[in-house]
C-alpha positions as a Markdown table, in Angstrom:
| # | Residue | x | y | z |
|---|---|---|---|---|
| 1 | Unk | 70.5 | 66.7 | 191.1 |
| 2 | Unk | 71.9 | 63.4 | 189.5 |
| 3 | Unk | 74.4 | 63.2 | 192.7 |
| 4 | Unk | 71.6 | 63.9 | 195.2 |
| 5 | Unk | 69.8 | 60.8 | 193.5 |
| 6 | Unk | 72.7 | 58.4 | 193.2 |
| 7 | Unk | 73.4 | 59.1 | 196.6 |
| 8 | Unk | 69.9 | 58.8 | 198.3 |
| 9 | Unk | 69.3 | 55.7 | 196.8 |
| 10 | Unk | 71.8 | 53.5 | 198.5 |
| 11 | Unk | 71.3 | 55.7 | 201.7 |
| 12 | Unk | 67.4 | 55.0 | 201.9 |
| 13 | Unk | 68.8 | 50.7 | 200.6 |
| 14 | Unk | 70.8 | 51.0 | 204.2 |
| 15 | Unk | 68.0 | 52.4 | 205.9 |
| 16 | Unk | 65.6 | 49.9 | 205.1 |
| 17 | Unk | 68.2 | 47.2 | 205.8 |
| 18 | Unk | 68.3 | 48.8 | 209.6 |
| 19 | Unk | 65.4 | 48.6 | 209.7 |
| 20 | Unk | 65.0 | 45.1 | 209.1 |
| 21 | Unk | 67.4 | 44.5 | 211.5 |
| 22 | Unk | 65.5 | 45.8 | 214.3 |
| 23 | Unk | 62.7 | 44.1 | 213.2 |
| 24 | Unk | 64.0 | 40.6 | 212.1 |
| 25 | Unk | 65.2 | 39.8 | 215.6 |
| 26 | Unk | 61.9 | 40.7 | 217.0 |
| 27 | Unk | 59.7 | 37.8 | 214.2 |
| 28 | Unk | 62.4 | 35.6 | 214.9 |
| 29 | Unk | 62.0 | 35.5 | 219.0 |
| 30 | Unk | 58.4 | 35.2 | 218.0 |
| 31 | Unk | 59.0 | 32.7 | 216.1 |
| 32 | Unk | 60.9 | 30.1 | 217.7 |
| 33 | Unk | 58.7 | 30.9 | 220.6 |
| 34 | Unk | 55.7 | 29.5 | 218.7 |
| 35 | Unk | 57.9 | 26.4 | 217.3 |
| 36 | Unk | 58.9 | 25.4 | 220.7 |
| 37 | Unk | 56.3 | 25.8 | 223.1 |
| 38 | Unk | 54.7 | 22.8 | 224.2 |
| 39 | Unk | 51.0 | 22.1 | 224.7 |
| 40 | Unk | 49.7 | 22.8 | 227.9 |
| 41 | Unk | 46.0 | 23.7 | 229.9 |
| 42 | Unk | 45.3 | 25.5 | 232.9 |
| 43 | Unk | 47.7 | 28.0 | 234.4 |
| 44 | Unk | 51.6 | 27.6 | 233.3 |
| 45 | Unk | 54.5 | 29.5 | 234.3 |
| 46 | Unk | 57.7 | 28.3 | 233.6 |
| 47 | Unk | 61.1 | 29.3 | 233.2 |
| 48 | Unk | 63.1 | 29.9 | 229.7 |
| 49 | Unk | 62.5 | 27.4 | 227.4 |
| 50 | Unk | 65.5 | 25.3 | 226.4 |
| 51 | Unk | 66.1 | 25.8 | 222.7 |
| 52 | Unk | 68.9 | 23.0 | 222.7 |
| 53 | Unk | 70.9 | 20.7 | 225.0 |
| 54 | Unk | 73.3 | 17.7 | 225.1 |
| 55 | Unk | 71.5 | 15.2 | 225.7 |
| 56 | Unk | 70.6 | 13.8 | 228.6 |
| 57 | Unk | 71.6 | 16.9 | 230.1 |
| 58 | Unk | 70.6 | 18.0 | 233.6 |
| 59 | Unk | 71.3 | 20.7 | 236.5 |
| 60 | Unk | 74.6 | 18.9 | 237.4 |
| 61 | Unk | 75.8 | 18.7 | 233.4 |
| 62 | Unk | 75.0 | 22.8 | 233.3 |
| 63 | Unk | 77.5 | 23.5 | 236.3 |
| 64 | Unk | 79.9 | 21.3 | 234.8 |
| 65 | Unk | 79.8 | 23.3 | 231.9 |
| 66 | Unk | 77.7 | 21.6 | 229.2 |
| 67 | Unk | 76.4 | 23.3 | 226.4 |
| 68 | Unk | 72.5 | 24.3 | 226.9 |
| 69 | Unk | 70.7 | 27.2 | 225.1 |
| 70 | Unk | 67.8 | 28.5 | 226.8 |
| 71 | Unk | 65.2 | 31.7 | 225.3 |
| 72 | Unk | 66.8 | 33.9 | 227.7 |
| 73 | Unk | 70.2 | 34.0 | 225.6 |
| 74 | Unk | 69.0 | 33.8 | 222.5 |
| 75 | Unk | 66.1 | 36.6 | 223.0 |
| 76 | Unk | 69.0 | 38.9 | 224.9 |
| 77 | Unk | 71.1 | 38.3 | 221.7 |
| 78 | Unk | 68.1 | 39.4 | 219.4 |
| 79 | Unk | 67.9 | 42.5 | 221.6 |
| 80 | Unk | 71.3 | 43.1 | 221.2 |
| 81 | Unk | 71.0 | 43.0 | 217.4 |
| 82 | Unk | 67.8 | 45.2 | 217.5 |
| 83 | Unk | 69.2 | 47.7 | 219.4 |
| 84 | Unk | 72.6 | 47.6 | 217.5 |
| 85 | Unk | 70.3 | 47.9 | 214.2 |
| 86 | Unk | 68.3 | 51.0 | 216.0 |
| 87 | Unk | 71.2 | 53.0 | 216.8 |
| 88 | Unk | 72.5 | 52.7 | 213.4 |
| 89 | Unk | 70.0 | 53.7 | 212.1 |
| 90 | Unk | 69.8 | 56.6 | 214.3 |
| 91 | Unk | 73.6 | 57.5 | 213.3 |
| 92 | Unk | 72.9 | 56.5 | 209.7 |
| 93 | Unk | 73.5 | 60.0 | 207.5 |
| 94 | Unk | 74.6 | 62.5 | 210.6 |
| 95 | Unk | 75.4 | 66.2 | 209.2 |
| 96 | Unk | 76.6 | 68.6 | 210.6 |
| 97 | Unk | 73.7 | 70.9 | 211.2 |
| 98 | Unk | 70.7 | 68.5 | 212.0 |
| 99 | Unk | 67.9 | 68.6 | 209.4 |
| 100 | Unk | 66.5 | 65.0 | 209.8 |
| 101 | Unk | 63.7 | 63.8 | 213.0 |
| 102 | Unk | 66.1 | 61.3 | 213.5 |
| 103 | Unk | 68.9 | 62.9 | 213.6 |
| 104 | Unk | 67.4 | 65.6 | 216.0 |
| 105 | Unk | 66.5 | 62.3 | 217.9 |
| 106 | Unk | 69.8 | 61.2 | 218.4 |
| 107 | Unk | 71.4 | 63.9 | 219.6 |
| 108 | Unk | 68.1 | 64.6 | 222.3 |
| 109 | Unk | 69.2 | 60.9 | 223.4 |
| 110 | Unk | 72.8 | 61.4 | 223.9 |
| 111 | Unk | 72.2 | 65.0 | 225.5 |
| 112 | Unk | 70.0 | 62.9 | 228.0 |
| 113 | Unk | 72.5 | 60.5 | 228.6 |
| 114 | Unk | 75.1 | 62.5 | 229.2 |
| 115 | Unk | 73.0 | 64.6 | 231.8 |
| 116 | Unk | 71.9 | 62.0 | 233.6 |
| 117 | Unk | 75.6 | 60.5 | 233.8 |
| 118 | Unk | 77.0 | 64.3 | 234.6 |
| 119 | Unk | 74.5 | 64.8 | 237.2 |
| 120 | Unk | 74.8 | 61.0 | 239.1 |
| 121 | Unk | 78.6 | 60.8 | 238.6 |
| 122 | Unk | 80.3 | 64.2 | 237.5 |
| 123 | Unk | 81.3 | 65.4 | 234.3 |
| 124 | Unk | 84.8 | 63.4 | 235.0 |
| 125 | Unk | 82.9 | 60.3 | 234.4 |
| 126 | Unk | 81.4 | 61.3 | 231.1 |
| 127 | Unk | 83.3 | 58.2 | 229.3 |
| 128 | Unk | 80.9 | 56.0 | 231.1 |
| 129 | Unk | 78.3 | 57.2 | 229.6 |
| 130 | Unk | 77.7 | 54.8 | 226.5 |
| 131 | Unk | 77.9 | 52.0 | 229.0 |
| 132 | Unk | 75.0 | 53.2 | 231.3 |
| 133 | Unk | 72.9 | 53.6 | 227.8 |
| 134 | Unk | 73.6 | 50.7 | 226.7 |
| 135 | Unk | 72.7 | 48.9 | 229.8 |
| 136 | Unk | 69.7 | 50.9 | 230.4 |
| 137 | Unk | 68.9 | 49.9 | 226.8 |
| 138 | Unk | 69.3 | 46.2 | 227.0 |
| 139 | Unk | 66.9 | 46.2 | 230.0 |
| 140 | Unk | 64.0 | 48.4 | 229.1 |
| 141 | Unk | 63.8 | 46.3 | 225.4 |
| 142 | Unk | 64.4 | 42.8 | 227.1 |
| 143 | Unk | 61.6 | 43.8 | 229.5 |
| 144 | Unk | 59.5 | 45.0 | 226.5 |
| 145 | Unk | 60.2 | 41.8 | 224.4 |
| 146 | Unk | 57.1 | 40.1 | 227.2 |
| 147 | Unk | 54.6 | 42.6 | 225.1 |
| 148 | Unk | 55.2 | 39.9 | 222.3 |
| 149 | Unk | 54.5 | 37.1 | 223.8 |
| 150 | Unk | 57.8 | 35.8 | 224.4 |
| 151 | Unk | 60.0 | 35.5 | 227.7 |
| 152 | Unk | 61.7 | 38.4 | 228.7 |
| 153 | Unk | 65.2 | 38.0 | 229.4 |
| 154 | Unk | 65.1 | 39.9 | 232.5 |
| 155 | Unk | 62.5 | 37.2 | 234.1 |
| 156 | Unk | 66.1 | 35.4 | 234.2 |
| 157 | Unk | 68.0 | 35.5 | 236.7 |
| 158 | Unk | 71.0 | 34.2 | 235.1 |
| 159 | Unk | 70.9 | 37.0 | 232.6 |
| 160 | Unk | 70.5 | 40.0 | 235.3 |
| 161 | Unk | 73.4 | 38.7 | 237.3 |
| 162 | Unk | 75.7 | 38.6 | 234.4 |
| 163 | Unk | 75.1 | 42.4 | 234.1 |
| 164 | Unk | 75.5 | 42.9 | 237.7 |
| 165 | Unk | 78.6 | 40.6 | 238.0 |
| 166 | Unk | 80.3 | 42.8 | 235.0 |
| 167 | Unk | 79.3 | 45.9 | 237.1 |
| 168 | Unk | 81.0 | 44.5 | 240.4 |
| 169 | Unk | 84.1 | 44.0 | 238.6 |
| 170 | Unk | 84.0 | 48.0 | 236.9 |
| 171 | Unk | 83.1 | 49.0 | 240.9 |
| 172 | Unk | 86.4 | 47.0 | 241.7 |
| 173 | Unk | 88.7 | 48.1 | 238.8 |
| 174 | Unk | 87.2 | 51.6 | 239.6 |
| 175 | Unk | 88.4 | 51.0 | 243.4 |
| 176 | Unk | 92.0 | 50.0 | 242.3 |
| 177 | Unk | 92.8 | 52.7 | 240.2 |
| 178 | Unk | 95.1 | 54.2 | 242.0 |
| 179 | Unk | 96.9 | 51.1 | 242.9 |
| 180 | Unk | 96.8 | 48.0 | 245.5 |
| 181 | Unk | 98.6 | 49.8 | 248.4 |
| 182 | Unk | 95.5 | 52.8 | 248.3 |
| 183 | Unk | 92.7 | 50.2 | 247.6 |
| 184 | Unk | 94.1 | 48.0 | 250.6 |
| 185 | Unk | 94.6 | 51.0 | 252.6 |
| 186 | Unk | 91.0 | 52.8 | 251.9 |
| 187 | Unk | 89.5 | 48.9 | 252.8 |
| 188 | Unk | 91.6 | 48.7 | 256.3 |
| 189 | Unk | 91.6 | 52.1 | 257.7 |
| 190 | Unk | 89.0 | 51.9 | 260.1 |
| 191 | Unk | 89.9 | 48.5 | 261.3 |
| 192 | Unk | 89.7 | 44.7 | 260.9 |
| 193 | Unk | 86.3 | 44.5 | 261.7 |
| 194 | Unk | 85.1 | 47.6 | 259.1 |
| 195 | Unk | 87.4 | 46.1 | 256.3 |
| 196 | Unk | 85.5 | 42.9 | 256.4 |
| 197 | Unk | 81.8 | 44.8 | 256.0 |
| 198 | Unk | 83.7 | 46.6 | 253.4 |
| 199 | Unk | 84.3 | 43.0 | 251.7 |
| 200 | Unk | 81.4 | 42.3 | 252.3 |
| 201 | Unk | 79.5 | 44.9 | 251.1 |
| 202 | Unk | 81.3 | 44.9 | 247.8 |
| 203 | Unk | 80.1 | 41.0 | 247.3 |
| 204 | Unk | 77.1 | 41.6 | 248.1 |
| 205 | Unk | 76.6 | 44.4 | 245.9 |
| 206 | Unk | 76.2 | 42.7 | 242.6 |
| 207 | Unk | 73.8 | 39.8 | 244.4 |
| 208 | Unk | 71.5 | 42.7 | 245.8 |
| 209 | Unk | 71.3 | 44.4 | 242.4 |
| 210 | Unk | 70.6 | 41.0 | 240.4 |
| 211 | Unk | 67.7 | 40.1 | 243.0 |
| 212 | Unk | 66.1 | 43.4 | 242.9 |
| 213 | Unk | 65.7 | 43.4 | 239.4 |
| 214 | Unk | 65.0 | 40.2 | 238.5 |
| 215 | Unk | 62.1 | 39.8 | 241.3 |
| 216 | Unk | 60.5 | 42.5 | 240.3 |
| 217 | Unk | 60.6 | 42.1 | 236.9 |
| 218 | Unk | 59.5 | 38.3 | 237.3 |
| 219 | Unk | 56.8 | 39.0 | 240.2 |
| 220 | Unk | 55.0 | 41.3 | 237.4 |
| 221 | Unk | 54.9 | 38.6 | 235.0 |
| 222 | Unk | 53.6 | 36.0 | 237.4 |
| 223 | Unk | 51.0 | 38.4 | 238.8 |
| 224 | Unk | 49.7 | 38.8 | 234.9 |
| 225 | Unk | 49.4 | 35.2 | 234.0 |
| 226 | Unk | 48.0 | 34.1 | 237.6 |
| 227 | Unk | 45.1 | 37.3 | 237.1 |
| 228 | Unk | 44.5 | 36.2 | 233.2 |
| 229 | Unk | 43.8 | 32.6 | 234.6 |
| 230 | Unk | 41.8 | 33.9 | 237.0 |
| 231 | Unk | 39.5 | 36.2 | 235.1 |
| 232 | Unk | 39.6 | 33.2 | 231.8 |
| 233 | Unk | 38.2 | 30.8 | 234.7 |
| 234 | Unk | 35.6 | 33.7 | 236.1 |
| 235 | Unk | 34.3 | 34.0 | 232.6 |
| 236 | Unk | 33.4 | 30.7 | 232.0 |
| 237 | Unk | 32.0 | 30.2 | 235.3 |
| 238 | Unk | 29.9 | 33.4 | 235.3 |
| 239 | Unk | 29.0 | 32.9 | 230.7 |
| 240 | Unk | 29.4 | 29.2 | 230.8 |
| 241 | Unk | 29.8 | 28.2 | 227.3 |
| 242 | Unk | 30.2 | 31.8 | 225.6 |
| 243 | Unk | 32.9 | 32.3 | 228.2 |
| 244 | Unk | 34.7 | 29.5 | 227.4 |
| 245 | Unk | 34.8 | 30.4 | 223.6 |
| 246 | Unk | 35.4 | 34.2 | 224.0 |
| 247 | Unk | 36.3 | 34.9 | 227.5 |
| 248 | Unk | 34.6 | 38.5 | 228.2 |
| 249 | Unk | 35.9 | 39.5 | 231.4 |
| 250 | Unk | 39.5 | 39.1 | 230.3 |
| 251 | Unk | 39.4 | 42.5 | 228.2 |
| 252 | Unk | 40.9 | 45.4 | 229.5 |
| 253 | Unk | 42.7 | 44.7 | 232.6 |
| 254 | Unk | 45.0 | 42.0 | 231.7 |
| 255 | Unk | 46.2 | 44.8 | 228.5 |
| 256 | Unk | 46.4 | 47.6 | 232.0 |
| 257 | Unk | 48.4 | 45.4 | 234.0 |
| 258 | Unk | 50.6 | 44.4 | 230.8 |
| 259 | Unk | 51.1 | 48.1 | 230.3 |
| 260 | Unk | 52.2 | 48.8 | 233.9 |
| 261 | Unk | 54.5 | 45.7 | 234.3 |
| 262 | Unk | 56.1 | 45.3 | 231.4 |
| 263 | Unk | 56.1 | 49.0 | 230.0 |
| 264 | Unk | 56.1 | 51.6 | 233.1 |
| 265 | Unk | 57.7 | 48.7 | 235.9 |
| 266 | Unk | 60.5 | 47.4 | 233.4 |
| 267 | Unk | 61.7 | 50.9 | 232.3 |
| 268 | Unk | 61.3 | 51.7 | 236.0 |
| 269 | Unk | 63.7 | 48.4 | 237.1 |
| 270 | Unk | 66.1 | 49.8 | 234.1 |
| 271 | Unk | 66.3 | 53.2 | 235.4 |
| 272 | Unk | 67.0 | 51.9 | 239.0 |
| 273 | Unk | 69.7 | 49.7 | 237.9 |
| 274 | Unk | 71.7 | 52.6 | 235.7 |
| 275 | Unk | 71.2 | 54.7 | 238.3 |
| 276 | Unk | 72.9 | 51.8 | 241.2 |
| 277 | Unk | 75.6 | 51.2 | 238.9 |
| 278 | Unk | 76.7 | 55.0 | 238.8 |
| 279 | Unk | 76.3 | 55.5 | 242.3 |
| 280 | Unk | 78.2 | 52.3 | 243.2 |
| 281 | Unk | 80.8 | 53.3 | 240.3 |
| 282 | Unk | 80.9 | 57.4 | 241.3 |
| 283 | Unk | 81.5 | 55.8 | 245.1 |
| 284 | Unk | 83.9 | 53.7 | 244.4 |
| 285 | Unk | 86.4 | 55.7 | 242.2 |
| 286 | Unk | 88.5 | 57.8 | 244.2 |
| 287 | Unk | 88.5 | 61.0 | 242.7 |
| 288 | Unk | 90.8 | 63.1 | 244.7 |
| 289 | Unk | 93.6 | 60.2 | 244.9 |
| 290 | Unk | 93.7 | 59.2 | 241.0 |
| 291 | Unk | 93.9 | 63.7 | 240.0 |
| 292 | Unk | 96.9 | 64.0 | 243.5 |
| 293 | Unk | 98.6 | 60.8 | 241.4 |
| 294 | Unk | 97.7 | 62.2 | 238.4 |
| 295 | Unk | 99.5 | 65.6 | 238.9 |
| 296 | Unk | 102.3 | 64.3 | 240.3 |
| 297 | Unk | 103.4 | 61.8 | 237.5 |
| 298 | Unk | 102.9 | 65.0 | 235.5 |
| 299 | Unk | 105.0 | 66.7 | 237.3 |
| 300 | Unk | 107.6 | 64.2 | 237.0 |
| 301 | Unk | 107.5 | 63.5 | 233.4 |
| 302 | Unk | 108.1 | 67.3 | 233.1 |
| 303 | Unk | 110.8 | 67.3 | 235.9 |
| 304 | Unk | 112.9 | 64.1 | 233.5 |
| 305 | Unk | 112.2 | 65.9 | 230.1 |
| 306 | Unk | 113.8 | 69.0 | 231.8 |
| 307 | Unk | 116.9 | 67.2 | 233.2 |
| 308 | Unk | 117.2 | 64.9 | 229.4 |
C-alpha cells in the first residue's frame, strides 16, 4: 500500500502538469490576443496580427527574409505544445492490460488511425501513420483555436502551404524511391508531352491542396463576422437603443454557424487533407518496383555471404 501511494503521487503531479500544458497554450493565445488587438468599430476582418517586426518592416523586407512574427506562428506553435501535452497525457502510465478511460482512449485512437491509414494506403504504409495523425491533429485544433476568439492558423495561408509544401516533397521522395533512372523513366514513358503534365501535376499538387483548405477554412470565418455585423446592425435598427446595448437578434445563430464552421467544416477540411496526402503518397510510391528491388538485393546479399 505505501508503494502504491509513493508512486501515485508523482504520477497524478505529472498528470496535472499535462494538463497544464494543454491548457497553458490555449490562455496564452488568448491572451496576447487581447493585449494586441487594436481598437476598431464596424465590421473588421483582418489578417494575423503581427506580434513583432524589425522595424520599418514591410512586404518587400518579409521576402528578403526579415524577421516578422505574426498570430498564425505563434498560435500553431501553441497547438503544437497542446497537442504534444495531450498525447502525453494520453500515454502517461500505459499497462499492459488497459484499466484506465484514458488509456482505453488511446489505443481506440491509434486503432483508428491505423485503419484509416491501412484502408487509404495499405498496411505496407502503416509507418505513415503518426504523420497523417499528427497532421490531421494540427488542423482540426488550429481550426478549433477560432472557438476562442483568437485567429486560427489555418485562416493562413502561409501556414497551410507549409504543410502542403512538406507533403509535395514526401510525394516526391516517395516517387524516387526506387532510384532516378525509374522515377525519370515512370515520368517519360508516355512521351514528352505526358511527362510535362506529369511535372506539372506534381507542382501543382501542393498549390491545389493549400488553396482548398485555406479558402474554405477562411471563407467560413468571413461569412461569421460579415452575418454577426449584420444581425448587431439589424438589432439596433429594429430595438434602437436596447439593441445597441444588448443586441437580441445576435443569439443563436452566430453560436450555429460557429459550430458548423469552425467545429464540423474544420474537422471536415482536416479529414480531406489526411485523406489527399495518402492518396497522393499511396499514388506516388511504387509498390511493385521498390518489393522487385527489394528481393533482388536480398537475393544478392545471400548470393555474396554464400560465395565469402
Amino acid at each position: 500500500m505505501t508503494e502504491t501511494k509513493k508512486t501515485g503521487k508523482p504520477s497524478r503531479v505529472i498528470d496535472v502538469l499535462l494538463i497544464l500544458m494543454m491548457v497553458l497554450p490555449l490562455l496564452a493565445a488568448v491572451v496576447l490576443k487581447v493585449l494586441y488587438t487594436p481598437e476598431s468599430k464596424g465590421v473588421d476582418i483582418h489578417g494575423a496580427l503581427v506580434y513583432y517586426a524589425a522595424e520599418g518592416a514591410d512586404i518587400s523586407q518579409v521576402i528578403s527574409g526579415d524577421l516578422i512574427i505574426t498570430e498564425a506562428q505563434i498560435n500553431s506553435w501553441l497547438v503544437i505544445i497542446s497537442i504534444t501535452g495531450f498525447c502525453l497525457f494520453l500515454t502517461h502510465g500505459l499497462e499492459e492490460h488497459a484499466h484506465s478511460a484514458r488509456q482505453h482512449l488511446a489505443e481506440w485512437l491509434v486503432e483508428k488511425a491505423e485503419s484509416l491509414v491501412s484502408g487509404n494506403m495499405g498496411d505496407f504504409h502503416l509507418y505513415i501513420t503518426p504523420f497523417i495523425m499528427a497532421m490531421m491533429g494540427l488542423s482540426v485544433f488550429s481550426s478549433l483555436m477560432s472557438l476562442l476568439g483568437v485567429f486560427a492558423p489555418t485562416s493562413d495561408l502561409s501556414v497551410v502551404f507549409g504543410w502542403a509544401v512538406l507533403v509535395f516533397f514526401l510525394i516526391l521522395i516517395a516517387k524516387i524511391c526506387c532510384g532516378p533512372k525509374v522515377f525519370v523513366k515512370s515520368m517519360t514513358a508516355d512521351g514528352p508531352v505526358v511527362a510535362a503534365l506529369n511535372f506539372i501535376g506534381d507542382f501543382s499538387t501542393p498549390v491545389s491542396m493549400a488553396f482548398r483548405h485555406y479558402g474554405n477554412v477562411m471563407s467560413g470565418a468571413v461569412i461569421g463576422v460579415l452575418v454577426a455585423s449584420f444581425l448587431q446592425w439589424l438589432s439596433r435598427t429594429v430595438f434602437g437603443g436596447i439593441g445597441a446595448a444588448f443586441p437580441l437578434l445576435q443569439i443563436g445563430l452566430p453560436g450555429i454557424l460557429s459550430i458548423y464552421f469552425d467545429v464540423f467544416s474544420g474537422g471536415l477540411q482536416a479529414f480531406i487533407f489526411a485523406m489527399l496526402t495518402m492518396l497522393n503518397l499511396g499514388g506516388a510510391f511504387p509498390l511493385e518496383d521498390w518489393l522487385k528491388r527489394h528481393d533482388r538485393r536480398r537475393k544478392e546479399k545471400q548470393a555474396a555471404q554464400q560465395t565469402v
